[in-house]
C-alpha positions as a printed NumPy array, in Angstrom:
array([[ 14.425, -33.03 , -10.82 ],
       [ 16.939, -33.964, -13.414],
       [ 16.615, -33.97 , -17.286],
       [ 14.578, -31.242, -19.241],
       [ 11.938, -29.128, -17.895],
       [  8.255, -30.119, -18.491],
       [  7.024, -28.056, -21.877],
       [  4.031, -25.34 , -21.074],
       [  1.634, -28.436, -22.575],
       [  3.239, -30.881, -20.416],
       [  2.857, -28.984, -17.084],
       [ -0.9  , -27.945, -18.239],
       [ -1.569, -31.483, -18.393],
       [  0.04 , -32.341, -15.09 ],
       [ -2.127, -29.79 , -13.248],
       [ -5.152, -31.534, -15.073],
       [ -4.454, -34.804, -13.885],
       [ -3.595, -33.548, -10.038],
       [ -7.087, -31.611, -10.114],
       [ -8.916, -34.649, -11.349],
       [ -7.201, -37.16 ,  -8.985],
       [ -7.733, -34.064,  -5.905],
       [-11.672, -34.048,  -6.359],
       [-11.828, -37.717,  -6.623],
       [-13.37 , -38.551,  -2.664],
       [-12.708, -42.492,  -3.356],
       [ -9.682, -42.212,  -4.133],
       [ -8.784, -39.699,  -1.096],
       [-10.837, -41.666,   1.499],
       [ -8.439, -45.107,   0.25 ],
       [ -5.168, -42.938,  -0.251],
       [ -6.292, -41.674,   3.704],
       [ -6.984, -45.244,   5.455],
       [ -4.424, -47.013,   3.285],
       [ -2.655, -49.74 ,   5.639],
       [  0.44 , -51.486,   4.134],
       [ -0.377, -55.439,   3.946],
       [  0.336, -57.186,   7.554],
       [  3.478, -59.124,   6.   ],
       [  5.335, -56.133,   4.827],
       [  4.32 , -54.125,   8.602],
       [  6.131, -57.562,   9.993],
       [  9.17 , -57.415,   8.05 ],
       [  9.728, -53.588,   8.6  ],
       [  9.022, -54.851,  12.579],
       [ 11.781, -57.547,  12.183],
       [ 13.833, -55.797,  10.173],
       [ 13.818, -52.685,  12.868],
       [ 14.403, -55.269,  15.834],
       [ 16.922, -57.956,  14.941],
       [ 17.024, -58.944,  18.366],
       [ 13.392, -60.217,  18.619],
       [ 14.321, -62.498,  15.817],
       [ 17.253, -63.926,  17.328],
       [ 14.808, -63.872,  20.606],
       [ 12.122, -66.137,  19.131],
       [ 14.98 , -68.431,  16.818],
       [ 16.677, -69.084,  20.862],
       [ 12.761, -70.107,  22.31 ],
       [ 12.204, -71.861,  19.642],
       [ 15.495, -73.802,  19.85 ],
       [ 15.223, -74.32 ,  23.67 ],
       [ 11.701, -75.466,  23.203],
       [ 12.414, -78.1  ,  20.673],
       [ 15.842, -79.194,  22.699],
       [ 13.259, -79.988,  25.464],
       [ 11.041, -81.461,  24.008],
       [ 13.71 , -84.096,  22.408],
       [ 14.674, -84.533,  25.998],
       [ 11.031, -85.288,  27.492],
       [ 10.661, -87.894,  24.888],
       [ 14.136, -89.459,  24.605],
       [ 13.797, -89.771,  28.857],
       [ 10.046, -90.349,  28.63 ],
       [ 10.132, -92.82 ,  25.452],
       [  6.784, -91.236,  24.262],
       [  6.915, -91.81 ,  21.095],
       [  3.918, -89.078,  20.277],
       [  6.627, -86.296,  21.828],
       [  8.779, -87.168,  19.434],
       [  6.097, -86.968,  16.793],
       [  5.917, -83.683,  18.235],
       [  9.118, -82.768,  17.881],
       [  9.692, -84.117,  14.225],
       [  6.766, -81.997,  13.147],
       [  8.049, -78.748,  14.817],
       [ 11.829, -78.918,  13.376],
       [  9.792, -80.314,  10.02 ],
       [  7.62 , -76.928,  10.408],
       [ 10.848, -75.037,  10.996],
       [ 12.722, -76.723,   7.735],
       [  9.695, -75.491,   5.75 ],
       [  9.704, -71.491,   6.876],
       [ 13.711, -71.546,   6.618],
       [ 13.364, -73.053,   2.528],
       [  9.882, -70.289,   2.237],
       [ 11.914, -67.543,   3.547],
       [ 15.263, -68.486,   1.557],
       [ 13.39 , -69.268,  -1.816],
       [ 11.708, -65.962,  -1.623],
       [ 14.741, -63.832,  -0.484],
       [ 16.405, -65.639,  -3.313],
       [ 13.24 , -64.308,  -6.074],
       [ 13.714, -61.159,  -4.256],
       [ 17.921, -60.647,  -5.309],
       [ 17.336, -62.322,  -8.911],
       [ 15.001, -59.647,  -9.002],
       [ 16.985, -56.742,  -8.613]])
């Protein structure tokens, strides 16, 4: 710890506080089954694994290349639909993900 030591007061206080908070069973039980929120466990997981991003950009890609394909050689005009609204879909996550990593460096 750096700076001064806790005064005799200070440190009697702190051991209040931790006995209150340990014989609080609410608080222990939520402290004990305490999950972090799904969108922060699926960062960490992409974060962890770059690869399975890069892995799901590729199938994506591919998917949508295909699909352009199909309906250019097909001239269905509700595959193209389709693919409009995917790379739409994709245009929307990219400007979600890049406003909010943005938020997140004006931030710090």
């Amino acid at each position: 710890m750096e700076g001064p030591a806790l005064s005799p007061r200070e440190l009697l206080i702190l051991q209040q506080i931790e006995a209150e908070l340990g014989s609080d069973q609410e608080l222990e039980r939520e402290l004990r089954t305490m999950r972090p929120a799904r969108a922060a466990r699926l960062r960490r997981a992409l974060v962890a694994r770059p690869w399975i991003v890069v892995t799901a950009i590729s199938c994506c890609l591919a998917l949508s290349f295909g699909l352009l394909a199909l309906a250019v050689a097909l001239d269905e005009p509700a595959l193209l639909l389709a693919v409009l609204a995917s790379w739409a879909a994709v245009l929307v996550v990219l400007m979600t993900v890049a406003a909010h990593l943005h938020r997140r460096r004006r931030t710090r």
